[in-house]
Structure formats: C-alpha cells, structure tokens
N, C-alpha and C positions, 0 to 999 in steps of 0.2 A: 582581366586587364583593365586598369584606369585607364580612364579620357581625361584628352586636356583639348580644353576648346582655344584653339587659335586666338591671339590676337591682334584682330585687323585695325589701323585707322581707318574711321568711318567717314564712306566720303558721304555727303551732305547730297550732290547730284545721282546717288543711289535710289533717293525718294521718287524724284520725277522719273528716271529711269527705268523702275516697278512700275511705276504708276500708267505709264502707257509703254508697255511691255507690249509689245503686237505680235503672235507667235508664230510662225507658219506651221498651217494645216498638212500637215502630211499622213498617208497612210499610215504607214508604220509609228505606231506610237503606241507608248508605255503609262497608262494612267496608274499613280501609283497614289492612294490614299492612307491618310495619317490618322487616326480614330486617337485624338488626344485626349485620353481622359482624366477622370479625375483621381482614381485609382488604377485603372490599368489604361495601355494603350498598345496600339495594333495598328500594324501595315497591310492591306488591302493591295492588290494592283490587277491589273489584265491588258492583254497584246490585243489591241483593238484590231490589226490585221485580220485577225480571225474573225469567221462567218457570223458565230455568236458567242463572243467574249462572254467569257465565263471569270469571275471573279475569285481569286487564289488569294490563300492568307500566307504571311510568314509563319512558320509557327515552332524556328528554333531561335533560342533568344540564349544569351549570357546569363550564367547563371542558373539554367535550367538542361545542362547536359546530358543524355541520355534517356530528355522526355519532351516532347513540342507539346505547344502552349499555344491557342491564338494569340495571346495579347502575354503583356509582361508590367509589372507595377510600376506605376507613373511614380518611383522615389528615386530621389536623387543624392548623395551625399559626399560633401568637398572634404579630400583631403586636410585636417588641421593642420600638419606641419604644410604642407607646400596647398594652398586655397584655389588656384585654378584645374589639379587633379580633381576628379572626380570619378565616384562608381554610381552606380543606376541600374537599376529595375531590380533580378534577383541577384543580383551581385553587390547590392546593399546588405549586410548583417542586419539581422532583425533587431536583435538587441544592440545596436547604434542608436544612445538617443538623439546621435546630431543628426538622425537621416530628416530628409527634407519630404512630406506628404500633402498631398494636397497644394502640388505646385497650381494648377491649374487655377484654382479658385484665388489667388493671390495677383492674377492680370484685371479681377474688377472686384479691389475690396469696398466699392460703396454698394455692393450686392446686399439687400437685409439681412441680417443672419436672425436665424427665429429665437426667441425665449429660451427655445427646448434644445438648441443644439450647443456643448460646452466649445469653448475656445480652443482651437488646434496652437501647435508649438511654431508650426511654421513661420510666422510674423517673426518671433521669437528669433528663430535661428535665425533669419536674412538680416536680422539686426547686427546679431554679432558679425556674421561673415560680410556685411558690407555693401551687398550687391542688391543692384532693384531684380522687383520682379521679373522684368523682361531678360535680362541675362542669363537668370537662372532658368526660364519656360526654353529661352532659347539652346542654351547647353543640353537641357534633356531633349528637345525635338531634335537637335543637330543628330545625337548621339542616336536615338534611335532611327532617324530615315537614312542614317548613314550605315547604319548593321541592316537594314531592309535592302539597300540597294545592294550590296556585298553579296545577301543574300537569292534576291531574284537571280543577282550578273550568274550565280555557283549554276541555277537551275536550266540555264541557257545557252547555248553556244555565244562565246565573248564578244564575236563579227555582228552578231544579229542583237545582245543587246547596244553595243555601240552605235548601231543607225537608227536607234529608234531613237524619236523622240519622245523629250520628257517633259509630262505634265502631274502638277502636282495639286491634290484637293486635302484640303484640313478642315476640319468639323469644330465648330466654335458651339456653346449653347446658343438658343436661338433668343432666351429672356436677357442675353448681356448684353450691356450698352453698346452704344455704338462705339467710345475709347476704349473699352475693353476686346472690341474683335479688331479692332484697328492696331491694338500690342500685339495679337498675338499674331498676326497676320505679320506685322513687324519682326516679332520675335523668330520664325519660320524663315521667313527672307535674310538676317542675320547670321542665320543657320547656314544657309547656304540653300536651304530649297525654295527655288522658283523656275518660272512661272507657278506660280501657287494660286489657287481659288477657295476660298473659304465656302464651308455650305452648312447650313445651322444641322444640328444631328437630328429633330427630328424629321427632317426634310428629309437628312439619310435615311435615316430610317424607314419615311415613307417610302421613298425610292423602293428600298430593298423590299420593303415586303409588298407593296402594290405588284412588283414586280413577280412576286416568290405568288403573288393571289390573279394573275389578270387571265390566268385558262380557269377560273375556279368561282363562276358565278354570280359576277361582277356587272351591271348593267347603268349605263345613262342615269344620271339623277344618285345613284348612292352618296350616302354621308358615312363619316367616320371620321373618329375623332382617335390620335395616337397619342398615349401618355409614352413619352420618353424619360423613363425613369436611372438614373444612372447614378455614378458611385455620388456625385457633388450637388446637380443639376435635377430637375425636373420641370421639363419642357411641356407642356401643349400646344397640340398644334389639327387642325380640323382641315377636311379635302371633302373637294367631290369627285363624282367622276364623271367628266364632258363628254370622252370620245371612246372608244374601247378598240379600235383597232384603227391608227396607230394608239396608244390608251392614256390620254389625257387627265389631268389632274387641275384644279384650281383649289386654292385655298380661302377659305369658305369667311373665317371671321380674326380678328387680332389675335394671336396664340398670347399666352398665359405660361408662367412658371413660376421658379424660386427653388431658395436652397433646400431640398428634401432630400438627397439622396442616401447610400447606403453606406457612405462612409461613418456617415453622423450615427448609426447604430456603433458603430467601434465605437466611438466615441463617448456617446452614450454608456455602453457596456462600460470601457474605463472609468466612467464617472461612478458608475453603480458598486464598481470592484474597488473603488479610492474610498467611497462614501461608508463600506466594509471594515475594510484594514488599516485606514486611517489614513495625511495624507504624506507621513511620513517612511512608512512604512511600502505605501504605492510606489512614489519615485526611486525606492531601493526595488522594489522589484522591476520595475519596468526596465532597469540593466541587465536584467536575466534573461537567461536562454527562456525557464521556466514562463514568465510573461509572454515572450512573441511565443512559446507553443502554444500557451491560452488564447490569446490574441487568433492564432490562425484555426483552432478549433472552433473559437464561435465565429472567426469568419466563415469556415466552412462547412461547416454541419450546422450548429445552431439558425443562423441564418437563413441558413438556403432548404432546413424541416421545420422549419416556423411555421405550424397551421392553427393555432390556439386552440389546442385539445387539451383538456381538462387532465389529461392521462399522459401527456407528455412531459418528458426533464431530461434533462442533461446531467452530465457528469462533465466541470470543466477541471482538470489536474493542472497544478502549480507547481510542477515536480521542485525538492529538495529547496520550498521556500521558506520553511520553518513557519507556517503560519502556527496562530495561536486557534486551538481547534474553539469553534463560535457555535454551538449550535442553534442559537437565535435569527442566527444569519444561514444558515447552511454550510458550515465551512467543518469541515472532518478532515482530518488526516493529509493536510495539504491538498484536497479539491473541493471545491465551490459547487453543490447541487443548485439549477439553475429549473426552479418549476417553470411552468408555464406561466402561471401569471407575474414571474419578476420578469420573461422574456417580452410578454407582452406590453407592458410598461415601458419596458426599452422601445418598444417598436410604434407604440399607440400614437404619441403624437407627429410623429411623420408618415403613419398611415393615416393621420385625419386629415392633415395638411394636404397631401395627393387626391384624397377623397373631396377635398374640397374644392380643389384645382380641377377636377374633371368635370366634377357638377355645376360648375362656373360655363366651362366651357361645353358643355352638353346642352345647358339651357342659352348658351350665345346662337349656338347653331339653328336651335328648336327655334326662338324669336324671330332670326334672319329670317329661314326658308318658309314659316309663317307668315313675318308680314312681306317677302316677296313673293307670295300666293304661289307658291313652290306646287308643283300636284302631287312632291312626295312629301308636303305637311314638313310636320316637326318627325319624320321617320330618321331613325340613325341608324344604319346596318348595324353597327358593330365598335366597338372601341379595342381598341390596339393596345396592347401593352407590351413594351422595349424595354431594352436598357439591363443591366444587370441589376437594379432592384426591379426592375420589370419580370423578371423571373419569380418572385415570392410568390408563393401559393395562398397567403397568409394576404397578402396585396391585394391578387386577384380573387378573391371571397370578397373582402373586404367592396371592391367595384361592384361585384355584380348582386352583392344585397342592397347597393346604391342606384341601380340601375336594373332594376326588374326587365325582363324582356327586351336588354339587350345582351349581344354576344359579345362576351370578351375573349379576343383570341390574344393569344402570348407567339407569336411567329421567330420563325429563326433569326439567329443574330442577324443584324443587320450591317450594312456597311457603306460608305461612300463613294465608292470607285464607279459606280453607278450612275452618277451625276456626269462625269465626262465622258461616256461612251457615247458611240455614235447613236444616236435616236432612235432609230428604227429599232434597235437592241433592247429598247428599255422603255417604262413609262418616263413621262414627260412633267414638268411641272410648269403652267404656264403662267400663272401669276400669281400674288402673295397680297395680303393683306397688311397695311401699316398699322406696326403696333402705338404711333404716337402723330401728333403735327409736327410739322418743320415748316418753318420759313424766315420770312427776312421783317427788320425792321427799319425803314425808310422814313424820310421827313415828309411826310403830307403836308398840301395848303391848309391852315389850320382853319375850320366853320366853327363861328360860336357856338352856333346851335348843338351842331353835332361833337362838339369837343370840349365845351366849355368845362372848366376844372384841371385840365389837362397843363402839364408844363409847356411854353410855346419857347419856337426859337426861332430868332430873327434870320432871316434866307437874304442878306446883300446883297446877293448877286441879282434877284428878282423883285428885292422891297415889299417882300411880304412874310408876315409869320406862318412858322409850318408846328407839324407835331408830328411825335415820332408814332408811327401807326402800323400795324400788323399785316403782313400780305401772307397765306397760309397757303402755298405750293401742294405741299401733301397733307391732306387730313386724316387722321384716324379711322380705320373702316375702309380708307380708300383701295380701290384693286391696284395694283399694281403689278403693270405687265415684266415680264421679265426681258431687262435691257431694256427696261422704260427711261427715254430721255425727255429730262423736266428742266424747262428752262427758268432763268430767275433773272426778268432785265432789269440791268442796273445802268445810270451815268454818274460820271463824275467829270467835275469842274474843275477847269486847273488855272491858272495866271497864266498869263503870255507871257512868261519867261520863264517856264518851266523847264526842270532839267530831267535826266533820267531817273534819277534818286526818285520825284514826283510821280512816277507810275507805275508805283509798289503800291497795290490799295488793300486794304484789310477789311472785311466784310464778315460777319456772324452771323452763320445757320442757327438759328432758335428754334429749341423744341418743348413741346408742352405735353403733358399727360392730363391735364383736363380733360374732362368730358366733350365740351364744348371749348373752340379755340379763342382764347379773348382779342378783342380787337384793339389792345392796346400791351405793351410789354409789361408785368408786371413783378417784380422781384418775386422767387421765391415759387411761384406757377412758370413762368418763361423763363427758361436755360440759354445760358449756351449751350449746343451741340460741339462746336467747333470755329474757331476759325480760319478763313478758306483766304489766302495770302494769293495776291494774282500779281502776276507780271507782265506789265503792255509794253514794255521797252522797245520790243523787239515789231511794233506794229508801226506798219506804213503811218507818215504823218497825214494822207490823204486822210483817214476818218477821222481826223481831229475837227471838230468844226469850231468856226472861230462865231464869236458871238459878243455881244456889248452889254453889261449890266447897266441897271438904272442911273445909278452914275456914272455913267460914259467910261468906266471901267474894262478894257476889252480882255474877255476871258479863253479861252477854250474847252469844248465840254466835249468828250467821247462818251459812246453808245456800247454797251458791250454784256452780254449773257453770260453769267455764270449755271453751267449747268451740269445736273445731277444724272446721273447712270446707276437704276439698282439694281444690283446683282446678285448673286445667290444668296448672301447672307450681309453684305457691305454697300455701301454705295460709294463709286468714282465722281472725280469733277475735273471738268476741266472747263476752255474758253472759248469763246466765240465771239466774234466781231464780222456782221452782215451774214450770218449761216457759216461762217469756217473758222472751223478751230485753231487757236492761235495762243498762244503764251502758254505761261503754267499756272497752276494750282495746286497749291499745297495744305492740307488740312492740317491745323492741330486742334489735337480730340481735350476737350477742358472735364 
C-alpha cells in the first residue's frame, strides 16, 4: 500500500508547545523507540507496568510478508505521477533508480564526507522532487512509527493499549550538530510522534549492552570504549563504571565519529563495478532486476564473510546482463569473481578510518585516568563493537591487532527503549562529556592594556568604550550532569518609551571546536550555534528598573537568564527573571 503524508498548516505556536511539553508520569506506560538509521530502521517498545520490562521488537514490516525482520530499509520512494504518495522500506522496487537512500545522512549535509567515499544519488533526487530534507526524514519516520503502533495495538488487548501512555525516544548519531539533531527531532514531531526524547545511538547502545553485561563481572573503576558502527555514522563514545547496584555509568572523555559506515561499502562496490563496465553501461544496468540481485548479494554474503583470507572469493552473478566477458577484470559469463584483495580494497579505507577513531579515543581515555591519578591507570576492559558494520569479522581483527590485550566484544543488537524505563530496571547514565564550547558574546568595559587592538564600541548609555568579549558557559571536557541547568545572565536596555515590539531580544549561543576557548569572537573558529529569540512581553513591569544615563537620558534596563537544559542528546532553553521561568525561547539552529 502507498502512504501519503497529510498535509497540515504549520502552526508556528507548535515550537514552544514541544518545547515545554510537561508529561504526566503515570504507571502504565508504553516506551516505544525509533532506531532511525541509515540503512535500516526498527521499532523497539516495552509496557513499563511490568516488574521487568523486557524490550520487544516489531519484526513484521511491508514488504517482507511471510518472514519478520527486526528493522526494514530506511528507503523511500515518491510516487512520479502523484509526489506526495509514497512507498518505503521493502515495498520500494529495487531496481527504482528514483528510490531515496540514505535519507538520514541528508538532516546534516555539512558532515565531511571522506575522499574514499563516492557521492550517493539522494541530493540528486530531492532536487528534482522539490522537497527539503526534513519533509522527506519526516514522511518516512511518520510512515514507520505509524505501522509500529498498528502493530504493538494487534499484540495487545485495545482497552489496555489505549490507557497507556505514550512516550517516545529516537536515536540521532551522537557526532551530528547540534542543527542537525534539532531537524530531525523536528522532523519526528511533524510526524506526529511526541513527546519524543532524542538519545545519541551510542548511548543506546551503551544502555543496551551495559545492561545485557552488569550480572557479568563488571566492577567500580571499569573503562570501555563503544565503537558504534552503523550503516552511515561511526560513533565513539567512552564510560566508566561508578556504582554497580543500582549500576551507574559516566562518560569518561568528548566521543569522536564521522562518516564511515557500511553503506559507503555499496557504494564503493558500485564504484568498483562502473569503474569495470564503463560508466555507460553501469547506469543501464543499475535499471535491472540483475543489479539489485548483485547489489543484495554483496550486501549480504560478501560483507557480512569478509575476513581477508587470501583463499577467499565470491561469485557475484549479473543474471541476463549481456556483459562483454573481461578476463582482466574477472567478468565471465555474466558474473564478476570478486577475490579477496579487490573486496579488501572496497573495505580498507573505512576500516582505517574506524581504526583510527578508536585509537584516538583509547588514548583520550588512557591520558584522562592517568593524569587524574586514576588507581585503574590507563587500564581499558574492553572496547565494544555495535552497529551493523559492528558485526564484521574483518572489523573486529582489524581492532584487536590495534589494541593488543584488549577484549573486543561484538554484544547483541542494541536498542533504545532502555533509556526510558523506570531506573531501577536498567543501567543509568549519569553525565556526558562536551564535545565542544558554547557561550555568549557580550560588550565588556573595554582595558587598553588588556584589549588593545581590539574593535571598541561606544556604550551611551554609561559613556564608556566596551568590546565584544567571550564568556564560555560550557567548555570542552566539561562533565555534564544530566538535566544540568546552565544559566547565561544577560540585561538589556531599553528607552522609556518603549513598546512591546522592544522586548523581543535576539541573542547567539557561540560554539568553538578549538582546543583552547578564545577570549575574543573570531570569524571562522567562533560559530553561531544558534539563535535563541526570547520574549519578556509578558513580564511584570515591576523588574524593569528605571535608570539615567550619563546624559540625563532616563532609560530602563531588565536582568534576565537565559538558560540551558542538557539532555540525552539536545539541549532545551528557556527564561528566567529572579529564579522563575518566564517568557519563551525559541532556537534557530544556523
């Protein structure tokens, strides 16, 4: 059956509406998680009622009748004659080249894309078809938490899923910007799912398997570091462990990622199979039934027996594609022999790329618990390997010749739903490390000494020069607790005749990935983050204080904190004026 996504006018007072969303706690309640990836994606949920929620997958999906599947392919593809129909997951034709892949990676294209990985078609198609990113992420989330819910309500008596409540968690990578979890978080709410809580995947992941490891010889002081490797994404992310019953978690140093995942082997393989048969000849095949069989044979055989044995090859068939037989190339009789060293070629530079990423973050960890005179040293239990390239065999060789006496475990899939259970059910994550600075940029009283060179700006109101100067809220490194409230005081001045229009202020969160945070804004190192739109309209005139500038000017200046809330994977803001929240805040992600 095609989907067609509704179309609502968007109300505007929908923002702030999500945004302090306050949900009542009730027993009875239904966590139901979204695992959007980047090739496949899965519905997770559990009736937290129960004594120890145990977490259930969907695992009959469109397209795939008369076999369940945990997850189903994050592709999407719009009807030509009518553009708002659409099919998705295995009810996409393979051989549709308009199908849409790699939605996911399209909510934050200023991600780097590396050397080694070719250009996907997706840009491509959203060109023709018209529509931003976020329309399209959102269509396919709509479409699948809406056959999840269909499907749980089937497993259940109707009375008992109707009174539960719903909450809902989606798994964003944990290296994408802060505008890119802030779309897709968007994109889901669109959809129609909320309350929604975003939580980075290898977070999930930790969850899941600290959870699947804490009967299993786990003690006070352990490190470990989880590569979350997945179809788009390649996440780091490093724990310790505090407490072991209830079994506590902290996150150890800034996680680490980038584009590595297993998609970009397709990818690649295409490249290697156009770079063959020319690249006229490719695009006529890639219509063919013949291409998606090839296509899904070295998705799943070649792939998933990749251990670079010198003895190992494939047989990939191109049934009835009239190739011209190569033997230079290995091409016979319409199939392509794929030795091991052209597979390893395909795979070498995204296994050095992850190799590198772990050893980055292996030696972040060793440095911390060293110079914090740690008594378990530079020790690492164990490094974790997730994610569906988390599974290669060929992967995990590749780590543990990189990592002598450590253990690399590969644990069962992992999943989200974890994150909202009641506590006591589950390990705990208690705080997170910042991967970057934020803060504000303000006029300081300008010091020769200390500013000199610096652009100055005359202050009227007080008859002195200031200059714009850095105040760093969060640093790099910093722990941060979870549901940590960071406050950022600000005033602003107004005329004594000011009207309501005047107490709309505009204020930018800046962020820096320097090392060290400058103490001055500097194009190009200091970002925008966002900016955070506030509204004091609605504030008593009592905190307005009246006041005279140097020219007998009489002004009004209000006192008032903007402040930050970090949560699983995002951070909230709202207002404050003398400790009580008041007005709104509205981010937009630049």
């Amino acid at each position: 059956m095609k989907h067609i996504q509704e179309k609502v006018p968007r109300d505007p007072s929908l923002d702030h509406a999500f945004n302090d969303l306050n949900v009542r706690e009730d027993d009875d309640q239904l966590v139901i998680a979204l695992d959007f990836g980047t090739t496949f994606s899965g519905i997770a949920y559990s009736f937290t009622r129960s004594s120890q929620p145990v977490p259930k997958s969907v695992e009959e999906w469109p397209g795939t009748e008369g076999r369940t599947a945990p997850k189903t392919p994050t592709i999407l593809c719009y009807d030509g004659q009518d553009p708002p129909f659409f099919s998705w997951g295995s009810k996409v034709q393979p051989t549709n080249i308009a199908k849409l892949e790699g939605i996911k990676l399209l909510l934050d294209p200023d991600q780097p894309n590396p050397l080694f990985v070719p250009a996907g078609n997706a840009k491509r198609t959203l060109s023709k078809l018209g529509k931003p990113p976020i329309d399209v992420a959102s269509d396919y989330i709509g479409a699948v938490y809406k056959h999840g819910l269909e499907q749980i309500k089937a497993s259940v008596p109707s009375e008992y899923f109707e009174m539960q409540q719903k909450k809902y968690v989606l798994t964003v990578p944990a290296v994408w910007s802060d505008k890119a979890k802030d779309l897709t978080l968007r994109a889901a709410k669109i959809a129609g799912m909320y309350p929604v809580t975003l939580i980075k995947e290898p977070e999930a992941a930790a969850l899941h398997t600290f959870n699947y490891l804490k009967d299993k010889a786990l003690a006070v002081g352990d490190a470990f570091v989880l590569c979350d490797a997945g179809g788009g994404t390649v996440d780091l992310i490093s724990y310790e462990v505090t407490e072991i019953s209830p079994l506590k978690l902290k996150e150890l140093v800034p996680g680490t990622g980038g584009l590595a995942g297993s998609l970009m082997l397709n990818w690649r393989f295409e490249e290697f199979v156009k770079n063959i048969v020319g690249e006229e000849r490719f695009f006529e095949m890639r219509k063919t039934r013949a291409f998606s069989q090839a296509m899904r044979y070295f998705d799943q055989e070649v792939k998933t027996s990749f251990k670079s044995d010198e003895n190992q090859s494939w047989y990939v068939s191109f049934p009835m594609a009239r190739l011209t037989d190569d033997p230079v190339n290995n091409i016979l009789a319409d199939t392509l022999t794929l030795t091991n060293d052209a597979v390893y070629q395909i795979f070498e530079p995204l296994v050095s790329a992850i190799e590198k990423l772990v050893t980055e973050q292996v030696n972040r960890v060793k440095l911390k618990r060293m110079t914090d005179n740690h008594p378990m040293g530079k020790d690492i239990k164990a490094i974790f390997l997730v994610g569906g390239f988390g599974s290669s065999q060929f992967l995990k060789s590749r780590l543990e010749m990189a990592n002598p006496g450590v253990q690399i475990i590969q644990p069962p899939d992992a999943g989200a739903v974890l994150s909202q259970l009641p506590r006591e059910a589950t390990a705990t994550i208690t705080s997170t490390v910042a991967r970057r600075h934020y803060g504000v940029s303000a006029n300081g009283r300008y010091d020769e000494d200390e500013d000199f060179g610096q652009p100055k700006i005359w202050d009227r109101y007080d008859g002195i020069w200031r200059v714009s100067k850095m105040t760093w809220y969060i640093e790099a490194g910093d722990d941060l607790r979870r549901d940590q409230r960071i406050a950022f005081p600000f005033f602003r001045k107004l005329k004594a005749d000011f009207t309501n229009e005047d107490l709309t202020f505009e204020d930018e969160l800046i962020e820096c990935d320097a090392i060290e945070p400058l103490r001055y804004p500097k194009d190009g190192i200091t970002k925008v983050n966002c900016v955070l739109t506030a509204n004091l309209s609605d504030i008593s005139r009592h905190h307005f204080k009246k006041s005279v500038a140097v020219d007998g000017t009489e002004y009004f200046k209000i006192m008032f904190d903007l402040v930050i809330e970090t949560k699983n994977a995002n951070m909230e803001f709202f207002m404050e004026v003398n400790g009580k929240r008041v007005g709104r805040v509205n981010p937009e992600y630049k």
